[in-house]
C-alpha positions in Angstrom: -55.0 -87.4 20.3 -54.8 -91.0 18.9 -58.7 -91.2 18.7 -59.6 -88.7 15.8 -56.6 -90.7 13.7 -57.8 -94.7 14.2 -60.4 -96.6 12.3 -64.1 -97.4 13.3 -63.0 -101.1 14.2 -59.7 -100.2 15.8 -57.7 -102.1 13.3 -56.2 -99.4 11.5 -55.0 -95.7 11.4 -54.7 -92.7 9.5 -51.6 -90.6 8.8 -51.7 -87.1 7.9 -48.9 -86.5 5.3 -49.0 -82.4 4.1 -45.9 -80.0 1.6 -44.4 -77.3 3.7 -46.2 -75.0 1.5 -49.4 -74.4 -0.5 -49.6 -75.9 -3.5 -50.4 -73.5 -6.5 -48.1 -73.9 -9.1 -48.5 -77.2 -11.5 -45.4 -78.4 -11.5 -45.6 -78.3 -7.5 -48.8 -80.1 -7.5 -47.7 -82.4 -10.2 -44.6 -83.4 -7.7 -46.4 -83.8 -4.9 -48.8 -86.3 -6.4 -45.7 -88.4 -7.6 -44.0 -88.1 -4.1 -47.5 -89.5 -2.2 -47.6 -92.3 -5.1 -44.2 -93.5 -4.1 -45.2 -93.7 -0.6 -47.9 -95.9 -1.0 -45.7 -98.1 -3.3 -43.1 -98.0 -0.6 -44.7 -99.1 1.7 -47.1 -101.7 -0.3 -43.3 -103.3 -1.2 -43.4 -103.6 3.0 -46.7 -105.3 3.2 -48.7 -102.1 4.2 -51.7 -101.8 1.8 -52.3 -98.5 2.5 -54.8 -95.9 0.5 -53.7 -92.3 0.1 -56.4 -89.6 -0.6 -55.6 -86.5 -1.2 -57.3 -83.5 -3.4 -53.6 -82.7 -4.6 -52.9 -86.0 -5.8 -56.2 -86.0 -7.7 -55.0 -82.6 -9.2 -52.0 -83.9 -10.2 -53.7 -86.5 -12.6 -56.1 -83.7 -13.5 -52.9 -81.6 -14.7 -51.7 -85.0 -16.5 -54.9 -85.2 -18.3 -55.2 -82.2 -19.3 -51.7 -81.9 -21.1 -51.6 -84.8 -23.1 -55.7 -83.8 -24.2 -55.4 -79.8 -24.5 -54.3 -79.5 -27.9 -56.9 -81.5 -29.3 -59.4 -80.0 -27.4 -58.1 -76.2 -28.1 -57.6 -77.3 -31.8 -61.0 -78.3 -32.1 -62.8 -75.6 -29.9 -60.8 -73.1 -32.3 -61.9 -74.7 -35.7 -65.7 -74.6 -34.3 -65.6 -70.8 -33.4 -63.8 -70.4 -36.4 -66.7 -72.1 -38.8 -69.4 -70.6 -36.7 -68.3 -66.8 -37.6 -67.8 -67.8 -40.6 -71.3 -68.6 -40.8 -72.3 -65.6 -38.6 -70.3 -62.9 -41.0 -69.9 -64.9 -44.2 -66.4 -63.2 -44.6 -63.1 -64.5 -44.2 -61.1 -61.1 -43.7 -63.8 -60.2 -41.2 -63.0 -63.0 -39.2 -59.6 -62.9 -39.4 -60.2 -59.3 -37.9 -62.1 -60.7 -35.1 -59.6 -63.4 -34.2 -56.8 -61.1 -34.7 -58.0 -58.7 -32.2 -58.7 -61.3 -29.3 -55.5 -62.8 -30.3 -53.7 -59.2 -29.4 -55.9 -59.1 -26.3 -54.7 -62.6 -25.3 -50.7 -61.7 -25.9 -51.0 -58.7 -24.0 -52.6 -61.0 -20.9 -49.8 -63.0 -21.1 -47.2 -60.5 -21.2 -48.6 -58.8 -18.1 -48.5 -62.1 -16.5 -44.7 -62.8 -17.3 -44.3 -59.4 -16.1 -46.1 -60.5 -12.7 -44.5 -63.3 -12.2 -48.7 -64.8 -12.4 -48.6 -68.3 -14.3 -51.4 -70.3 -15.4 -52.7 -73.0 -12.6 -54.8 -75.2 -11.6 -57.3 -72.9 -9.7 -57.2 -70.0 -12.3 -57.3 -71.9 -15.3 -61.4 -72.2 -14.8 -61.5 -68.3 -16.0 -59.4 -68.9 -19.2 -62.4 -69.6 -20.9 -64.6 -67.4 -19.7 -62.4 -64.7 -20.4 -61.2 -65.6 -24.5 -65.5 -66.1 -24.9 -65.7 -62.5 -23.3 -63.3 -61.2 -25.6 -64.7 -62.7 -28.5 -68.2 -61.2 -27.7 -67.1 -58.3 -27.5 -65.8 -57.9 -30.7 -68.0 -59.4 -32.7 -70.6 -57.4 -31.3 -68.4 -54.4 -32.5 -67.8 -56.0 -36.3 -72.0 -56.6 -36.4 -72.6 -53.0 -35.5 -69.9 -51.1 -37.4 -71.6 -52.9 -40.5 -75.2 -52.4 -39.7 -73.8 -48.0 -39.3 -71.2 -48.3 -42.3 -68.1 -46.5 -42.9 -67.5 -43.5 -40.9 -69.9 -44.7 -37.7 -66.6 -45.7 -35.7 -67.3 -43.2 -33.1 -70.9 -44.0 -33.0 -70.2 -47.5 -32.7 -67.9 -47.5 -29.8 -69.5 -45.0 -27.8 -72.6 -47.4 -27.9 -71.4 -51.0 -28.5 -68.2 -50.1 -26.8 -70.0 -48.7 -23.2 -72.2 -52.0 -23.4 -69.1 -53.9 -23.6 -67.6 -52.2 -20.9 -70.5 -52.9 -18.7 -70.0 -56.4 -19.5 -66.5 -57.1 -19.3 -66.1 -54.3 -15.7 -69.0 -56.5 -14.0 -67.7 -60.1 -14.9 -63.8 -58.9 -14.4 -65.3 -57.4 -10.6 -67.0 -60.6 -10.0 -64.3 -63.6 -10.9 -61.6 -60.0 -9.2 -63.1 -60.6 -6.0 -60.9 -63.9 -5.2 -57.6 -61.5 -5.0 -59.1 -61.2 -1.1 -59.1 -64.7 -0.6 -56.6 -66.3 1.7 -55.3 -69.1 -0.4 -52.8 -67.9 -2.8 -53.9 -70.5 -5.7 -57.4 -68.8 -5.4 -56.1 -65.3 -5.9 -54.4 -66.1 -8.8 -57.8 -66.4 -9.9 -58.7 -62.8 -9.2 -55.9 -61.5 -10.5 -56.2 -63.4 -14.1 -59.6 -62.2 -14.4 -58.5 -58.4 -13.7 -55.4 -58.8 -16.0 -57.4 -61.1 -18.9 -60.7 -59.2 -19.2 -59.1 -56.2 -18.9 -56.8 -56.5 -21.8 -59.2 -58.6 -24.1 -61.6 -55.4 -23.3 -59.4 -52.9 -24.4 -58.1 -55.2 -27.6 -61.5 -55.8 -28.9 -63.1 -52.4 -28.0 -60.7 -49.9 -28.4 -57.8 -51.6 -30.6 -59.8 -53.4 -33.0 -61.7 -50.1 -33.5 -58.6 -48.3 -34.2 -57.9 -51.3 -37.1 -60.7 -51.0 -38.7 -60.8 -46.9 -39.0 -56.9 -47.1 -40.5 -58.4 -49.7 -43.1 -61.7 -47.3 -43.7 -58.8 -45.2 -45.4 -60.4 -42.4 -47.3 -63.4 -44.2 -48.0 -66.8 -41.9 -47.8 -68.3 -41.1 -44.4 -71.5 -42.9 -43.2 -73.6 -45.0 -45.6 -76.4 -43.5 -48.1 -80.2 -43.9 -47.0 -83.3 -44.4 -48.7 -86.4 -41.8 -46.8 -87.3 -44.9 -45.0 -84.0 -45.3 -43.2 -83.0 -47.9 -45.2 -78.9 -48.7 -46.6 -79.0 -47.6 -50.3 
């Protein structure tokens, strides 16, 4: 028994210190790191200069880290996708569409997580960005083929852009949704954000922003005009 627990050279020991449950939630994790670094001082103030390792503790300054530096970083990740559709559609109002319907995508998430009692973690928050990119994809791929068809192609457009992005958003959602059979309950958190999030950024970007854009086609012509070569007039 003693054997496993001792040293190479036999002059010291290990101790096994563990929470009477899993640690999932931040501000759990974030405790438990500050309970194991009071230890150690504890027991440093004896004259015990003992190490503690512990993948929670390292979390817990993960977590630390990544509040005080999170804003900046979401901030400037925002301004760059911001500038680069800018770029891409050279129109403000388009943009603002784009945005606006991964934004609605993004509220709904949330709201089905209050509802589920599901909060953001340290083992789920990997998928956040996989699944705001996913979002964004997906309508931006709708924006660029609704103006290559013109007004009136709305049906067209999701029926074709919209089954690709189904495709996309089902497999990836079926992939990171497989961790909802995994034994650890942090790690299933991660399943279940992926079915919530790319589920509702799917249906925001390829079915509500859609919607948008047909109530702002108004009474505008149908279709665009075309030259005998196929070409927009």
């Amino acid at each position: 028994f003693r054997r496993p627990f001792a040293t190479v050279d036999g002059k010291g020991q290990f101790v096994i210190i563990w929470p009477r449950s899993e640690m999932v939630d931040e501000p759990e994790i974030i405790a438990w790191g500050d309970e194991l670094t009071k230890i150690r001082g504890d027991l440093r103030k004896k004259g015990v200069p003992a190490e503690i390792l512990g993948e929670n503790r390292i979390g817990a300054r993960v977590l630390r880290e990544m509040r005080s530096e999170a804003p900046l970083i979401l901030a400037a990740a925002f301004i760059a996708v911001v500038l680069i559709l800018l770029m891409d559609t050279r129109s403000p109002t388009k943009v603002l569409l784009i945005t606006g319907a991964l934004g609605v995508g993004v509220m709904w998430m949330l709201g089905v997580m209050h509802l589920v009692d599901l909060e953001l973690n340290v083992f789920n928050l990997a998928v956040l960005a996989t699944i705001i990119g996913l979002g964004l994809d997906n309508a931006v791929h709708i924006q660029h083929r609704y103006s290559e068809e013109g007004r009136g192609s709305l049906p067209k457009v999701v029926a074709t852009t919209g089954g690709a992005s189904f495709l996309a958003s089902a497999t990836t959602a079926i992939g990171f949704g497989a961790a909802v059979t995994a034994h650890h309950n942090g790690v299933q958190t991660l399943g279940w954000l992926a079915l919530i999030g790319f589920t509702a950024t799917f249906v925001s970007s390829t079915i509500f922003f859609p919607a948008v854009l047909r109530v702002l086609e108004g009474s505008q012509p149908q279709g665009v005009e075309r030259d005998h070569d196929g070409r927009k007039q």
